[in-house]
C-alpha positions in Angstrom: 0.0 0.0 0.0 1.4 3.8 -1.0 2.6 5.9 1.8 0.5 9.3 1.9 3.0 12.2 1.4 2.4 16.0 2.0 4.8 18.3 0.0 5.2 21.8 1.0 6.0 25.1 -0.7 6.4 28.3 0.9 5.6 31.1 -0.9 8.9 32.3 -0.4 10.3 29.8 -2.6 8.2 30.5 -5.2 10.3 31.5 -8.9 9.4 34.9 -10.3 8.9 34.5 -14.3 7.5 36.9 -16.7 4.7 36.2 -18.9 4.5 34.4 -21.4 3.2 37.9 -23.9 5.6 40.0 -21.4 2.9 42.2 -19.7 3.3 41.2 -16.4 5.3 39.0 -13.9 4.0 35.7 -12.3 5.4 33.6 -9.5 6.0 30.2 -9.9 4.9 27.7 -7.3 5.4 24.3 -9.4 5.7 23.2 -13.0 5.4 19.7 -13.8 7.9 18.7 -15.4 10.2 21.4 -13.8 11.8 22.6 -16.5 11.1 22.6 -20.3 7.7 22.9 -22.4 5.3 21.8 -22.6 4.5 21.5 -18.8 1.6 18.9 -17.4 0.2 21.2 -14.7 1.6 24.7 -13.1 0.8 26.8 -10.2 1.7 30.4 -10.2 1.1 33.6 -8.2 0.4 36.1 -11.0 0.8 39.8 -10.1 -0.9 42.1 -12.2 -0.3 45.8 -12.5 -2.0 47.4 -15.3 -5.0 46.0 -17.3 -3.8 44.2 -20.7 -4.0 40.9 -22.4 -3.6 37.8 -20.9 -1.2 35.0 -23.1 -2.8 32.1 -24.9 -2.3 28.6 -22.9 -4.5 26.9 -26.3 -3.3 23.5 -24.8 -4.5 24.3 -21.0 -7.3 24.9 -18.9 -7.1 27.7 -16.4 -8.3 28.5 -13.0 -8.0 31.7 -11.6 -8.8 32.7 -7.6 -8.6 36.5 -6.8 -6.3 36.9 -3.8 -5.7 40.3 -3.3 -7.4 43.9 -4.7 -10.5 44.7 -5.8 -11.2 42.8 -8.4 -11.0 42.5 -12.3 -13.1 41.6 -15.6 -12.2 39.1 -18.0 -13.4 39.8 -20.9 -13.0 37.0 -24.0 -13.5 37.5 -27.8 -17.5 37.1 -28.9 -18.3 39.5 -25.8 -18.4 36.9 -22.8 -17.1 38.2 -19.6 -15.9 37.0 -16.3 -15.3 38.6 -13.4 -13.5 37.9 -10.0 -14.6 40.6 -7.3 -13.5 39.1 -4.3 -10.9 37.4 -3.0 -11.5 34.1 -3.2 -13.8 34.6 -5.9 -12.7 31.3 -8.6 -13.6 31.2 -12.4 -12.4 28.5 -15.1 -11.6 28.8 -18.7 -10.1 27.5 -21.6 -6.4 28.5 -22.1 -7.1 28.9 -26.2 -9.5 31.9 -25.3 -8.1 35.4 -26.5 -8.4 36.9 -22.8 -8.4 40.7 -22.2 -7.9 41.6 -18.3 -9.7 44.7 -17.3 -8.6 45.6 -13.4 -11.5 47.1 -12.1 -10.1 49.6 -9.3 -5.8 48.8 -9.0 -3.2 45.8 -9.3 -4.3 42.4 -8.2 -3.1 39.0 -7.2 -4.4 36.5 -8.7 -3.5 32.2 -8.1 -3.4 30.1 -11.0 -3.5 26.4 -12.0 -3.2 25.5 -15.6 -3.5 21.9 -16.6 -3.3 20.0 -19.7 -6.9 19.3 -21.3 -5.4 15.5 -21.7 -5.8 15.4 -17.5 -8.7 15.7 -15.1 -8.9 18.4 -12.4 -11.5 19.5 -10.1 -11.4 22.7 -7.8 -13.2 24.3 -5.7 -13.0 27.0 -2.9 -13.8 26.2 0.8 -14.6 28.6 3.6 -14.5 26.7 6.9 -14.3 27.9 10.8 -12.5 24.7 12.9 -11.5 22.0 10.3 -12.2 20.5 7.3 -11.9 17.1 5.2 -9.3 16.8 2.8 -7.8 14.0 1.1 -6.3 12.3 -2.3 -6.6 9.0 -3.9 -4.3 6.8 -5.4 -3.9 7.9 -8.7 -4.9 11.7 -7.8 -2.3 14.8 -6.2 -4.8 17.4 -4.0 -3.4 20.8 -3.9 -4.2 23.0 -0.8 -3.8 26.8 -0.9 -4.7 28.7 1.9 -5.8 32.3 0.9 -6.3 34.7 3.8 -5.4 33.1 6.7 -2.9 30.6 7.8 -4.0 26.6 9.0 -2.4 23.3 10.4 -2.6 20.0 7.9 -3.0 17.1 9.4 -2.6 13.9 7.9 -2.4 10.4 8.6 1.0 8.8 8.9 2.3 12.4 8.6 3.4 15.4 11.3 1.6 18.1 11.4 2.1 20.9 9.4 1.8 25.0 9.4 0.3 26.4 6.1 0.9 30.2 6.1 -1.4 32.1 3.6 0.0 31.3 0.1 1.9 28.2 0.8 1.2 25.3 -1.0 0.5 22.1 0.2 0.0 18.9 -2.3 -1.1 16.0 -0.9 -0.7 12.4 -2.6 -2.5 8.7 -1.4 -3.8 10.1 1.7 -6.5 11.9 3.7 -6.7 14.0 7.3 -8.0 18.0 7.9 -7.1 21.2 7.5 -7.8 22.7 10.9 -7.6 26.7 12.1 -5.3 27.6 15.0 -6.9 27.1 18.5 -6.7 30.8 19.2 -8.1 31.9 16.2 -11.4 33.6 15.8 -14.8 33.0 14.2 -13.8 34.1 10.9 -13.6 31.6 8.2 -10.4 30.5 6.6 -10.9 30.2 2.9 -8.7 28.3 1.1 -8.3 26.7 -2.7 -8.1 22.8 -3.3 -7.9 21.5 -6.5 -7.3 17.9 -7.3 -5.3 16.5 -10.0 -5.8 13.3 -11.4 -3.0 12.8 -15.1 -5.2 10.6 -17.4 -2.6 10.7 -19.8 0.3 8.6 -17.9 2.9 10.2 -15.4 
């Protein structure tokens, strides 16, 4: 039987890149493979400073979470729009879409997870106020990203671990809780989880 394993990143160790069209700068989490294109699935911190095109990821689906300012539009070519308006706010879309980022009132932080449209991924955002479930089968990597406040993991077979806010935590064959400080307050940690599952072979 596989061992569960939680790997951590702290945001501090996160690799500053530009983008891909050059209009802005993101910060790299993971890339899978780490080095090289084309990449499986990536992570990234993206900081944006002035409104402008987004690049084209045609082989990729995106997810983008709002994690700090007030909030932009997306808007894509035939006149659909998106928009993220407050942190934790998540939207999805397809990486061929010509994307034109509108910030709505300043710079923003946004998180985001592209994966190859060969694999499977599901995410979601969760607000919780003592603990909640978390866990990863087999064949599947869940990635846990908390957004405005920091949280312990715990996991079976594993010590516990200290997430700060954006620190990433992926978690393979396993299962346990995220769970909020004893001393914190009633306010609800939010956090990202997404979980990966490569159709196409490792």
């Amino acid at each position: 039987m596989q061992q569960s394993k939680l790997q951590i990143i702290r945001k501090a160790c996160f690799t500053a890149a530009p983008w891909k069209n050059g209009g802005g700068i993101t910060h790299e989490a993971i890339r899978v493979p780490a080095t090289g294109d084309p990449f499986r699935w990536r992570v990234s911190v993206a900081h944006i400073d002035v409104s402008g095109p987004f690049s084209e990821f045609a082989d990729y689906n995106r997810k983008m979470v709002l994690l700090q300012g007030a909030g932009i539009e997306l808007r894509f070519g035939g006149g659909a729009k998106q928009m993220l308006r407050q942190v934790g706010d998540l939207i999805e879309f397809d990486g061929a879409a010509s994307a034109y980022c509108e910030l709505l009132q300043g710079p923003c932080v946004d998180l985001n997870l592209m994966v190859m449209k060969a694999d499977s991924v599901a995410v979601r955002v969760e607000r919780f106020i003592e603990s909640l479930a978390i866990g990863a089968a087999h064949d599947e990597t869940t990635l846990i990203f908390p957004i405005d406040r920091g949280c312990t993991a715990d996991i079976a077979a594993e010590k516990s671990v200290s997430l700060e806010p954006w620190d990433l935590a992926m978690l393979s064959h396993g299962a346990g809780y995220l769970r909020r400080p004893a001393a914190s307050d009633s306010t609800a940690t939010t956090v990202f989880l997404a979980t990966l599952k490569l159709m196409s072979g490792e």
